[in-house]
C-alpha positions in Angstrom: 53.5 153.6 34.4 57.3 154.3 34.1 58.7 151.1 33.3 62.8 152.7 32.7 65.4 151.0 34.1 67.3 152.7 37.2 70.6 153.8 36.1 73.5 152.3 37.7 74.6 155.2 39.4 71.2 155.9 40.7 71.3 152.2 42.1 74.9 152.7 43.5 73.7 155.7 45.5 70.5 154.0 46.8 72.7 150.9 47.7 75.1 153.4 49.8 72.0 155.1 51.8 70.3 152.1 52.4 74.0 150.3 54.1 74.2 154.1 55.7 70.7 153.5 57.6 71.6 149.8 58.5 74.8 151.0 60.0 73.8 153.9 61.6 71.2 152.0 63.9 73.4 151.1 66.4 75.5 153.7 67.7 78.5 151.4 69.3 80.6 154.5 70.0 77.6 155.4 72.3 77.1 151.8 73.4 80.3 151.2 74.9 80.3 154.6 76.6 77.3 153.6 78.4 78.7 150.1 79.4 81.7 151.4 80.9 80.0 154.5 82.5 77.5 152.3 83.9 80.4 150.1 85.0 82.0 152.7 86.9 79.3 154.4 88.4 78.0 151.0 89.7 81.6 150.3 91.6 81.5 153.4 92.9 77.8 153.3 94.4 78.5 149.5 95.3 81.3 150.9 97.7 79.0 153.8 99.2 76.7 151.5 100.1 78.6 149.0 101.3 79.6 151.3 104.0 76.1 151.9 105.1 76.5 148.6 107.3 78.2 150.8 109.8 76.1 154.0 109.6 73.1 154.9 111.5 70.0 153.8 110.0 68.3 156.8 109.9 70.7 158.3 108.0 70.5 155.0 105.9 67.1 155.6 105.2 67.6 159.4 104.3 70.4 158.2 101.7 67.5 155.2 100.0 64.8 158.0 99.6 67.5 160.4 98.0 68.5 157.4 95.9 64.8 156.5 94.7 64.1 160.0 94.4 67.4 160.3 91.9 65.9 157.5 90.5 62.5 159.0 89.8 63.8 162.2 88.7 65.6 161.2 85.8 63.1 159.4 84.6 61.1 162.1 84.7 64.2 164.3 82.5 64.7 161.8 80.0 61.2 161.1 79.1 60.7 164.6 79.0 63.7 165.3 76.5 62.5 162.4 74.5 59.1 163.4 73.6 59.8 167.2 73.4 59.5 169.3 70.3 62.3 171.2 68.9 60.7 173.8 66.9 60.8 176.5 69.5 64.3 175.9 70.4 65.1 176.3 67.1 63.2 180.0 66.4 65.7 180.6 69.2 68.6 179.5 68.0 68.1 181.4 64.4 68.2 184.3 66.7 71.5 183.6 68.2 69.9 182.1 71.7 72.6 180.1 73.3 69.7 178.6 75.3 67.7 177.8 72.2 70.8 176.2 70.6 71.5 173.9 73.8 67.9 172.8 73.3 67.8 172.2 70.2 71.4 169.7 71.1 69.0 168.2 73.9 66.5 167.5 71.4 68.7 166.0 68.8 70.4 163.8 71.1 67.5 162.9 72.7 68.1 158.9 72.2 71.4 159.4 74.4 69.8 161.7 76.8 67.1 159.6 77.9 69.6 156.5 77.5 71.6 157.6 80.5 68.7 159.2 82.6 66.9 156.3 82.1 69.0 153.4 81.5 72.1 154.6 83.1 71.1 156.5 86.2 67.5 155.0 86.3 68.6 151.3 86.5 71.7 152.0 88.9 69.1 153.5 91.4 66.7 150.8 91.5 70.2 148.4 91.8 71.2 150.4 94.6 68.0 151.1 96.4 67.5 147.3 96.4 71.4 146.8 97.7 70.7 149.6 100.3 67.0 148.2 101.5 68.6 144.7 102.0 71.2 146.3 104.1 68.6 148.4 106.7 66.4 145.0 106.9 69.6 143.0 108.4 70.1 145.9 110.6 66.6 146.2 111.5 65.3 142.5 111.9 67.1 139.1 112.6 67.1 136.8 109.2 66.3 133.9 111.1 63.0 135.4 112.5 59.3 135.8 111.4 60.1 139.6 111.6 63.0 139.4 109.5 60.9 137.6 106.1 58.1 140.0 106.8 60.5 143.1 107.1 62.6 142.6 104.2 59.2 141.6 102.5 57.6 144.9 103.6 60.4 146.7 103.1 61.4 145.4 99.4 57.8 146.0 98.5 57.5 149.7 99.7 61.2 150.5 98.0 59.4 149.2 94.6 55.9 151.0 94.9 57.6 154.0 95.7 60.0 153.7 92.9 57.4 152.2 90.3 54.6 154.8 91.6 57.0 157.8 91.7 58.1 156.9 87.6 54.4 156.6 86.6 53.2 159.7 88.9 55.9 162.0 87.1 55.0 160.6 83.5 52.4 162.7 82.8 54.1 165.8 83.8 56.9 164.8 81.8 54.9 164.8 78.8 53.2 168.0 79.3 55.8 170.3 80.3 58.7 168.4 78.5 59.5 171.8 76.8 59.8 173.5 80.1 62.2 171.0 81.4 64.4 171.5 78.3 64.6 175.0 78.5 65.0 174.6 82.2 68.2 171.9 81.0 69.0 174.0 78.6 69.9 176.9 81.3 71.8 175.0 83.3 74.1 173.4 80.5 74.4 177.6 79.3 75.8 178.1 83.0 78.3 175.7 82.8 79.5 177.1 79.6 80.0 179.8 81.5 81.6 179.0 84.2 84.1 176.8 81.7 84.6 179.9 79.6 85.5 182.2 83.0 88.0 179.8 84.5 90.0 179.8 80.9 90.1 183.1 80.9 91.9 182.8 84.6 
């Protein structure tokens, strides 16, 4: 058994890794870009749907579905980018694969991908599906009725099951095809390069 003392600069440059790791576990850079997306986004949405009071409510239901279904499909992106490999993207971007070098970004960054799918855009729907479903039952049914607590309890309910059912429906296709839906991510962010690249050249 080696009983030798560490040598000081040994210890030095395992003191400086160690305060490295402890710092590097919360990304604030990150954090506050979340908070004051998420801020802005949720100002935004919170005046959209403020003006639903006035629009029909058929078209009011059209814009909660759309919102749960937002809801539901960024869970489904962000788990998927979370739990995907990136060894294949990486075979592709030794090959010079613009594609397989955008996935293999996805893949790195996975904790801030899945933070806004999930955290930002995920949470901001359910927020707003709630604000929007509160808003069609006052249009639908008068609050000092039996109808009204049943509606707004029927209707609260449904928004959640469809939400919460949706989310857990979707995991298991996220997990299973999560390289797909990289690739497919991947694609898109290569088309936007793109597109930036064309109008500098204009």
């Amino acid at each position: 058994m080696d009983t030798s003392p560490i040598p000081p600069e040994r210890r030095e440059e395992k003191t400086k890794k160690t305060a490295k790791k402890k710092r590097s576990l919360v990304n604030w850079k990150w954090t506050a870009t979340v908070f004051f997306l998420s801020l802005l986004i949720s100002m935004v949405l919170a005046v959209l749907s403020s003006t639903l009071e006035t629009m029909n409510i058929f078209v009011g239901f059209v814009i909660l579905l759309l919102v749960i279904f937002l809801g539901v499909l960024f869970d489904f992106i962000g788990l998927a980018v979370a739990s995907a490999d990136a060894g294949a993207f990486h075979s592709m971007a030794a090959h010079g694969s613009p594609m397989g070098k955008k996935g293999v970004w996805l893949v790195k960054n996975a904790e801030k991908v899945s933070s806004f799918c999930n955290d930002v855009i995920g949470d901001i729907s359910g927020i707003l599906s709630g604000a929007i479903g509160a808003t069609l039952s006052i249009s639908l049914f008068a609050a000092d009725t039996p109808w009204g607590f049943w509606g707004d309890l029927i209707l609260s309910g449904a928004i959640s099951a469809i939400t919460v059912g949706g989310k857990a429906a979707f995991k298991g296709l996220a997990l299973e095809n999560s390289t797909k839906v990289v690739s497919f991510l991947s694609r898109i962010l290569c088309l936007f390069d793109r597109g930036e690249k064309s109008s500098r050249k204009k």
